[in-house]
Every structure is written in structure tokens, then in C-alpha cells.
C-alpha positions in Angstrom: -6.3 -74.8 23.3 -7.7 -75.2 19.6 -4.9 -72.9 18.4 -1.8 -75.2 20.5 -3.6 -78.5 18.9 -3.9 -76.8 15.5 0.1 -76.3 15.6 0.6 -80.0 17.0 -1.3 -81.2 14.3 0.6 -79.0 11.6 3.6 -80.7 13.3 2.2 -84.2 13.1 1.3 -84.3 9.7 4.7 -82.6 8.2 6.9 -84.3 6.3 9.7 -83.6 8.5 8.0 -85.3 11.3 7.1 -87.9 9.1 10.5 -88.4 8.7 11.4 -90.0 12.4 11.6 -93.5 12.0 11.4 -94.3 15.9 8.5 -93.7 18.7 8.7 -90.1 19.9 5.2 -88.5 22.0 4.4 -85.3 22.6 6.1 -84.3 26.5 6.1 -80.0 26.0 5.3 -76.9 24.1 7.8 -74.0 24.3 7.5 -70.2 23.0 8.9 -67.2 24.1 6.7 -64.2 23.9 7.8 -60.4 24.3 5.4 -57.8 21.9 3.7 -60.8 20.4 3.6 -64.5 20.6 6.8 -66.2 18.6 7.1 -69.3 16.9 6.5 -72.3 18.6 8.8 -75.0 19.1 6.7 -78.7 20.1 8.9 -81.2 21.7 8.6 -84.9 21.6 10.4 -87.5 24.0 12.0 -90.5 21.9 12.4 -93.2 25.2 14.5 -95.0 22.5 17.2 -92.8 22.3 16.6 -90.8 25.3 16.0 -87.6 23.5 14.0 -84.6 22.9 13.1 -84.0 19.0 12.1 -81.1 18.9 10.1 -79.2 16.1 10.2 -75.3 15.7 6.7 -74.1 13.4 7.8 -70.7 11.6 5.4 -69.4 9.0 5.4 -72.4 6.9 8.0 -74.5 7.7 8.7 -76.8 10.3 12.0 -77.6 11.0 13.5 -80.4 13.7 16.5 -80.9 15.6 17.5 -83.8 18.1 19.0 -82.9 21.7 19.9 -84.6 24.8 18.0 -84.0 28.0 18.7 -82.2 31.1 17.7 -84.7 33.3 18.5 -87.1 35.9 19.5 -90.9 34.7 16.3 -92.4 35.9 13.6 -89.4 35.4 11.1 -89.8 33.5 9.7 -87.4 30.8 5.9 -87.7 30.7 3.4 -87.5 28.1 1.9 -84.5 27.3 -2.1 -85.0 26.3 -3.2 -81.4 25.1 -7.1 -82.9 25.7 -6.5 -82.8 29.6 -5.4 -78.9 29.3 -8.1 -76.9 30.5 -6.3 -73.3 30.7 -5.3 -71.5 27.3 -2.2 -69.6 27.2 -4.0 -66.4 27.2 -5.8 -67.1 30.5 -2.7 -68.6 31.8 -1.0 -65.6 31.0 -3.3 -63.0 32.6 -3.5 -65.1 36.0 0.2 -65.0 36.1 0.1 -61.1 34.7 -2.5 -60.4 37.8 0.1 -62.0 40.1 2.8 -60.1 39.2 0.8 -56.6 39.0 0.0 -57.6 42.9 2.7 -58.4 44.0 5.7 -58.0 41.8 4.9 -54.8 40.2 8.4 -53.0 40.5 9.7 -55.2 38.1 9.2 -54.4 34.6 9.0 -57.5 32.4 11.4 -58.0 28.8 10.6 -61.3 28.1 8.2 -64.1 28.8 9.6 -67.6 28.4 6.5 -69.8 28.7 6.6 -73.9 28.9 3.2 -76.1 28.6 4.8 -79.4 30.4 3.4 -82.4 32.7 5.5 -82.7 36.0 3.5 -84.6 37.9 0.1 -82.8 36.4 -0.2 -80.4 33.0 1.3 -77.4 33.8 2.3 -73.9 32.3 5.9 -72.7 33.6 6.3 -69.4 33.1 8.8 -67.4 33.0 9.3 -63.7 33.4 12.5 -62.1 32.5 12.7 -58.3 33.7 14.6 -55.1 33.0 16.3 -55.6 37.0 18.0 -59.1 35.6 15.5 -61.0 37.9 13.8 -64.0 36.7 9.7 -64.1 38.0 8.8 -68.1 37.8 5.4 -69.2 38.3 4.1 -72.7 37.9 -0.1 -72.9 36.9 -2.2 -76.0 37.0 -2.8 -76.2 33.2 -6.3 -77.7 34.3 -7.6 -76.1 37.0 -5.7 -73.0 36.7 -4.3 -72.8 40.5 -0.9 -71.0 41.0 1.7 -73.9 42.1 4.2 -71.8 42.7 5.6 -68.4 41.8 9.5 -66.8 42.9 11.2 -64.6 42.1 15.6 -64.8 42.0 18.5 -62.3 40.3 19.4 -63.7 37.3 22.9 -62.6 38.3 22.8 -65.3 40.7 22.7 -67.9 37.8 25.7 -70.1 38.0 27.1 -69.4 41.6 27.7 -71.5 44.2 27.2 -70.0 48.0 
């Protein structure tokens, strides 16, 4: 977890984050890893404007951009606390890399999309997209490491309506 609070604190102590003059708090971390881990992108909810500010670390620089939210009217977006994160990407990722030799091994994996988020506890949401064009979701208790949830649907599928 020292290496995600590390980044957060890069973030935090930027100029360009220094820059946003209303209350935002820290609500996700998002990367997408394939041969090695990318840049991450650390998102902040502003319950001002209803937005996600988000902040994408590459190299050196740390760049923002404001977006609205894919949510319903009412929803809340809660507070990430990187303290209360027991499970490190790394052991997140082999659980969920077990799981998948087990049990979802005919499907050879491109890309992994992978989401630190609170939704209703810390989680990691992660994502496997594979050669097939199926998407592998699985949903780990970011502090006890317990599997939520794991499917798996064609990512063909996307969009349709039965």
C-alpha cells in the first residue's frame, strides 16, 4: 500500500492539485495493467459540483481533468481512506490470477483494468479483458482479501438489449 499512498501524496502535494479551489476527497484509484503496471490516474469526488477530478501521475507530471459521473441522481460516492486497505495490488492481483487459473483458465487475458473503490467497503474491482472478447470481473475485499464476486460476460454483449 506504501507505493498507492506514495502516488496519492505526489498528487496531493502538486501544483496542479493545488490548483482546485473547492473540496474534492479521494473516492478511487484507477490503472490499467497489461506487460507492466501503467500510470495511475487518482480520482477525487468534488460534492460541490458533483464531479470526479481526476489526476493521471505519468513520469513526472501530473495532469487533471474534470468529468461528470456515471451515477444515479441520489448515489453517493464514498471516501476512499487508503489506511483501511489492507490488500496491495500485487496480492490482490495473484488471488484474482489464482481464480482465474482455476476456474477460468481457457481464457487468455489482454488486459487488466483494475479499480481500488469503496462500495459499501474498500474494494479492488478487477477487470480482465481476454483474447475471446469476454470480460472476467471480480470484486476483492480490499481488507480482508475475500472474493465478493467474480463473472464472467462476452464483451460482445455490451450494449444490447434482450
Amino acid at each position: 500500500m506504501e507505493v498507492l499512498k506514495k502516488i496519492v501524496e505526489n498528487v496531493e502535494n502538486s501544483e496542479e492539485f493545488k490548483k482546485i479551489k473547492y473540496q474534492i476527497y479521494l473516492c478511487s484509484l484507477f490503472n490499467i495493467v497489461d506487460k507492466t503496471e501503467g500510470n495511475w490516474q487518482v480520482d477525487y469526488y468534488s460534492v460541490e459540483n458533483d464531479k470526479i477530478v481526476s489526476f493521471v501521475v505519468e513520469k513526472d507530471a501530473i495532469k487533471s481533468e474534470e468529468s461528470k459521473i456515471f451515477k444515479e441522481k441520489d448515489a453517493k460516492i464514498a471516501k476512499l481512506d487508503l489506511n483501511e486497505v489492507k490488500i496491495d495490488l500485487k496480492e490482490a492481483l495473484k488471488k484474482v490470477n489464482d481464480i482465474h487459473k482455476n476456474k477460468y483458465q481457457n481464457e487468455t487475458v489482454n488486459k487488466k483494468i483494475v479499480i481500488l473503490q469503496v462500495i459499501n467497503k474498500p474494494l479492488w474491482n478487477i477487470t480482465y479483458i481476454t483474447a475471446g472478447f469476454n470480460i472476467i470481473n471480480f470484486k476483492l475485499n480490499a481488507v480482508s482479501g475475500e472474493l465478493i464476486s467474480d463473472n464472467i460476460s462476452s464483451a460482445l454483449s455490451l450494449g444490447t438489449r434482450n
